[in-house]
C-alpha positions in Angstrom: -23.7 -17.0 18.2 -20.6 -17.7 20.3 -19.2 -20.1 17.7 -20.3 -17.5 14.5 -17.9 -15.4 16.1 -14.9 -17.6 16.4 -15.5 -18.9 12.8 -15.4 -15.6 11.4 -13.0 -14.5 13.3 -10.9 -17.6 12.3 -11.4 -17.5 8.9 -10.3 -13.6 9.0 -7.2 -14.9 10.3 -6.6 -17.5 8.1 -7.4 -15.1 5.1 -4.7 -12.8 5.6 -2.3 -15.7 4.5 -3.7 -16.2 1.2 -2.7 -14.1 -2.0 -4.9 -13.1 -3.7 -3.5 -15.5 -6.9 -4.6 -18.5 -4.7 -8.5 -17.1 -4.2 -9.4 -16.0 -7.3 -7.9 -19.2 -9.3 -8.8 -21.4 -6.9 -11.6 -24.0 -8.2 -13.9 -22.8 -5.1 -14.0 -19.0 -6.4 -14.6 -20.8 -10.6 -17.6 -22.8 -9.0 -18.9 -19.7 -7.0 -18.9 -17.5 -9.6 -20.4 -20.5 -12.0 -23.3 -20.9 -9.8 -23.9 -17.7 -9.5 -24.4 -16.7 -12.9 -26.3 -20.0 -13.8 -28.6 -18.6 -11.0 -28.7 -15.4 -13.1 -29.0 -16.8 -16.2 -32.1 -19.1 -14.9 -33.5 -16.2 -13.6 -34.0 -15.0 -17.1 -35.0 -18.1 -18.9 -31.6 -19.1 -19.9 -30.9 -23.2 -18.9 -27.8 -24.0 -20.5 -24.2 -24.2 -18.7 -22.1 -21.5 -17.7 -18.7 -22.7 -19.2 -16.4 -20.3 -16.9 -12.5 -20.2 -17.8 -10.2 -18.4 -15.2 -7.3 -17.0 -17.2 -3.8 -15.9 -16.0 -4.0 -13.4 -18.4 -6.3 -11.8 -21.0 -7.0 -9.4 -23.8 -9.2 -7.7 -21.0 -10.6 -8.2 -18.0 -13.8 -10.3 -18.9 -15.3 -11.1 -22.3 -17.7 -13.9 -23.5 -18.9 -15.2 -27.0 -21.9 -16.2 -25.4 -21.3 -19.7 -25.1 -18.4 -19.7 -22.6 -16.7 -16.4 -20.2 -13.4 -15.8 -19.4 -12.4 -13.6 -16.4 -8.9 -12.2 -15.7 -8.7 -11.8 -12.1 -5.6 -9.7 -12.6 -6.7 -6.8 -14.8 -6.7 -3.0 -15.3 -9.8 -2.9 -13.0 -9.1 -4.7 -10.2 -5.1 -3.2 -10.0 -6.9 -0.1 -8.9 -7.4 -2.1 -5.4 -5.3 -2.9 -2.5 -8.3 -4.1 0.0 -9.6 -8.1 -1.4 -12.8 -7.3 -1.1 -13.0 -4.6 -3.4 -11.2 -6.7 -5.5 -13.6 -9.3 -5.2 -16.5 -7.0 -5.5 -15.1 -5.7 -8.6 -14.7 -9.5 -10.0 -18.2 -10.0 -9.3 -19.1 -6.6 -11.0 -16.8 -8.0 -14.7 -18.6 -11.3 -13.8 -22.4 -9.8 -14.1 -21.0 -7.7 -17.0 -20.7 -10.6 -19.1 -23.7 -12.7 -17.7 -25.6 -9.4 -19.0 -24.3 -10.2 -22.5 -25.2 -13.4 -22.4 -28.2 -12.5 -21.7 -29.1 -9.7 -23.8 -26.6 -9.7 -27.2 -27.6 -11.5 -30.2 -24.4 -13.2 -30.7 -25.7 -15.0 -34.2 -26.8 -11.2 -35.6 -23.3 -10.2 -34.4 -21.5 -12.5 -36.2 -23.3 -11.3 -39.1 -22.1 -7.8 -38.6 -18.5 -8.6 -37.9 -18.4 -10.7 -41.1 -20.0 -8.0 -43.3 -17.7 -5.4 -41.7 -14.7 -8.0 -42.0 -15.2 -8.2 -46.2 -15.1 -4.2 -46.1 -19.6 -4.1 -46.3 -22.0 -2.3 -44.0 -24.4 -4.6 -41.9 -27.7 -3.6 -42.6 -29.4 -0.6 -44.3 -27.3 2.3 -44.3 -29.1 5.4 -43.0 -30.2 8.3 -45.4 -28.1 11.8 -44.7 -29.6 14.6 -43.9 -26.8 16.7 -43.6 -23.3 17.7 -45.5 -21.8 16.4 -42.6 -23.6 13.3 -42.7 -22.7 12.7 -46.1 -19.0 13.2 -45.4 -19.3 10.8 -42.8 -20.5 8.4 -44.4 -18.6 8.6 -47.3 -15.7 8.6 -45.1 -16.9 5.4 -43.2 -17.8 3.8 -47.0 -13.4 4.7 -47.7 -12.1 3.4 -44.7 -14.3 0.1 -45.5 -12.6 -0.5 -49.1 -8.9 -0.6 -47.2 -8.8 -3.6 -44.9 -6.3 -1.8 -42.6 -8.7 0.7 -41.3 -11.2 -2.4 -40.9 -12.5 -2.2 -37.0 -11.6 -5.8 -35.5 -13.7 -6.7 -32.3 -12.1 -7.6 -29.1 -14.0 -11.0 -29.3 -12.8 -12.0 -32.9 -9.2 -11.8 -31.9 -7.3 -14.9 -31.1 -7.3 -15.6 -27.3 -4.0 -17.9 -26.9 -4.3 -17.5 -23.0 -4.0 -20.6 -21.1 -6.6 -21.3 -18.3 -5.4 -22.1 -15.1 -8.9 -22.8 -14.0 -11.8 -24.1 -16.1 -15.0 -25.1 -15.3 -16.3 -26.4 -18.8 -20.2 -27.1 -19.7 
């Protein structure tokens, strides 16, 4: 017990001299967070490799096209904390978020939808109004589809040009 102590506090100490830039891109915090959500993904079936890329910077803070996740320790989320290990906790948090998506989203069927939406179409059938409203709506939604420029673009189909300063690839 006597030595729990002095590691803990020691490694308290030692943990006020890191930034938090040198935890959460270190390779240490990549391979904890990798394990973690192969043990997740396990859990539920799922076998394959977590392919885990820390980024510098990001479209947002987490995404993942279901093949590989990118987290953005520095984001919009984790700003909102001074204290590391709410910042840590709220990495984890983004981190479950997008093991969640791996594990429940259809990314194939979503691809399907995107390109449909992306050559001005509705993914499949369209529902019957029951309403004036309804009708305007969808007429509305039917317009906007014909001009490309009101065409919704999905944070995952954009071009993500970050560099990784950490990757742990499958």
């Amino acid at each position: 017990m006597k030595y729990e102590h002095q590691l803990r506090k020691l490694s308290s100490e030692e943990r006020k001299n890191l930034s938090s830039e040198e935890i959460f891109h270190s390779a240490e915090f990549s391979s904890y967070l990798q394990k973690m959500g192969e043990t997740l993904l396990r859990h539920c079936g799922i076998t394959k490799r977590l392919s885990l890329t820390i980024l510098p910077t990001g479209i947002a803070p987490g995404w993942t096209d279901g093949k590989k996740e990118y987290l953005v320790p520095e984001n919009t989320i984790t700003e909102a904390y001074n204290d590391i290990y709410a910042k840590f906790t709220a990495l984890l948090g983004i981190h479950f978020h997008e093991i969640a998506h791996i594990i429940y989203c259809d990314f194939a069927e979503e691809q399907k939808a995107i390109d449909k939406i992306k050559a001005g179409e509705f993914y499949g059938e369209l529902p019957v109004p029951k309403t004036q409203a309804e009708v305007d709506a969808l007429t509305e939604m039917k317009d906007a589809l014909q001009n490309s420029a009101y065409r919704p673009t999905p944070l995952m189909t954009r071009t993500m040009k970050a560099k990784s300063s950490t990757s742990l690839a499958a």
